[in-house]
SEMI-635502 format. One record per residue (C-alpha): y, z, x; residue in three letters. Coordinates in steps of 0.25 Angstrom, whole numbers, padded with zeros to 4 digits, always signed. Layout:
N
YZXALA ...
END
This chain:
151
+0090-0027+0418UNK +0102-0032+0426UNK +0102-0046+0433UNK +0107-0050+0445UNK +0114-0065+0446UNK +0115-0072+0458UNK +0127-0082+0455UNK +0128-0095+0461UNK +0140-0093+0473UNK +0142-0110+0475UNK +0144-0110+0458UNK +0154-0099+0459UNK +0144-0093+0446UNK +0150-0077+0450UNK +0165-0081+0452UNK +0162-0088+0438UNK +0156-0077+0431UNK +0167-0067+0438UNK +0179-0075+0434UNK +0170-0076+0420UNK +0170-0091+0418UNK +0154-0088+0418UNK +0148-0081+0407UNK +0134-0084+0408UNK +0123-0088+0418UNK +0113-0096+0418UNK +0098-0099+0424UNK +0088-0108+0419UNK +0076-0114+0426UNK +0064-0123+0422UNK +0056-0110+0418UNK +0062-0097+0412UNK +0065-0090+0423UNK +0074-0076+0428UNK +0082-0073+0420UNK +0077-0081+0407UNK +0073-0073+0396UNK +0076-0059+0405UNK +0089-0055+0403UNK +0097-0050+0394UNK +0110-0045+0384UNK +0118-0033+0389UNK +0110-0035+0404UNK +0118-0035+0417UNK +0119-0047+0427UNK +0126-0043+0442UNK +0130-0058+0448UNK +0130-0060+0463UNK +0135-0072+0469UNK +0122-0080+0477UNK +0123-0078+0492UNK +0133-0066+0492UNK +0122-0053+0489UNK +0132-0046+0481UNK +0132-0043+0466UNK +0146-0043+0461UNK +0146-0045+0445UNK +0140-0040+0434UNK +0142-0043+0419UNK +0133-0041+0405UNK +0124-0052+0399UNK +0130-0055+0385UNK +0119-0066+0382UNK +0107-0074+0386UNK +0100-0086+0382UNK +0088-0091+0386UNK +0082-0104+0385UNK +0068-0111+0389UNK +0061-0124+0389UNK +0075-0132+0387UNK +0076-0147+0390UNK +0088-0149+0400UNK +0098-0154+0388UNK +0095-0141+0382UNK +0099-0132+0395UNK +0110-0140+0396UNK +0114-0139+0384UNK +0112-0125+0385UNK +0121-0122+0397UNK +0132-0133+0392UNK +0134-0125+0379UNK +0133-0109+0389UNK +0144-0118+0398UNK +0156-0112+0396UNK +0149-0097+0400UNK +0141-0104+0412UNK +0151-0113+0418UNK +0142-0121+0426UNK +0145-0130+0435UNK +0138-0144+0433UNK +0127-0141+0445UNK +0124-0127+0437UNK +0122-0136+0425UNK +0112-0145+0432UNK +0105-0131+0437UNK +0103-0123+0428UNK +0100-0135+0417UNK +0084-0131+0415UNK +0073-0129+0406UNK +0075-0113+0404UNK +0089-0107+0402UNK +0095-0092+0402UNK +0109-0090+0399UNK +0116-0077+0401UNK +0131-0073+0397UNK +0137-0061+0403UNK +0150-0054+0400UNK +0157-0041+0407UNK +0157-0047+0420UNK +0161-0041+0430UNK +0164-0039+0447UNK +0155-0029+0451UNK +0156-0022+0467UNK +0148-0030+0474UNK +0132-0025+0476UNK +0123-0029+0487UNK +0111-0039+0481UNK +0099-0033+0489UNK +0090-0048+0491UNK +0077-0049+0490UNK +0068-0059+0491UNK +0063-0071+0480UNK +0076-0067+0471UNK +0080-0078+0460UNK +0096-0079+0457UNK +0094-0069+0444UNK +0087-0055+0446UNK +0084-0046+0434UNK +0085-0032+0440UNK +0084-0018+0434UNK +0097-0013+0439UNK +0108-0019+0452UNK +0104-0010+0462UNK +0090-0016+0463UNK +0097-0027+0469UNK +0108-0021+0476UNK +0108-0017+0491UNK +0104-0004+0494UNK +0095+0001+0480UNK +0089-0012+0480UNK +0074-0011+0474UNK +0063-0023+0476UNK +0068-0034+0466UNK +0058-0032+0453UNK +0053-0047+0450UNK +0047-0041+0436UNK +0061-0041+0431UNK +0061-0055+0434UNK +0048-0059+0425UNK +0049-0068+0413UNK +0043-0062+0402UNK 
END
């Protein structure tokens, strides 16, 4: 599978990960949710910066950590020791401190020519794809929720 990231443009998160003073992203929510538990070592992430609708990076997930039911001096404790691979600002502290955590460090980053994201509807900020073109304009196919599916 590959994954499609949509980096936060007020955060600068694409400029951080392209100038590689970001080595990991993160997402967390109260429950698991996308892409807890559902990706993986050796697997592909595409970024695109949130309001442009062009994928211009890729790199190769290194590691992923996963964590559930975590007391909020857990999860912080969590991303203050993943920090220097995050380089969050305090407000991404804040957000992303919750009860279930996924880490996942990338490496081989690297400026891709830029690809048309075909939007659809009811998307989150993480999609789990079969391959890019299902996302790109032009050989775009109906987003597959199953993908998406906790097991």
């Amino acid at each position: 599978m590959v994954h499609l990231v949509y980096c936060d443009d007020k955060e600068k998160v694409l400029e951080k990960i392209l100038n590689k003073s970001k080595h990991m992203v993160i997402r967390s929510a109260a429950g698991r949710k996308i892409p807890h538990s559902r990706v993986f070592e050796g697997e592909e992430l595409y970024f695109m910066k949130k309001g442009t609708g062009l994928i211009t990076a890729k790199a190769t997930v290194t590691s992923v950590q996963n964590y559930v039911k975590l007391t909020p001096e857990e999860s912080l404790e969590i991303i203050n020791k993943n920090q220097s691979k995050l380089n969050l600002s305090p407000k991404q502290v804040e957000r992303w401190n919750k009860k279930c955590l996924c880490l996942v460090e990338f490496d081989n980053v690297e400026e891709i020519a830029p690809l048309n994201f075909d939007h659809q509807s009811n998307m989150d900020d993480w999609l789990i794809i079969e391959k890019i073109e299902d996302v790109t304009v032009g050989t775009s196919i109906p987003y597959n929720y199953d993908n998406s599916k906790l097991k």
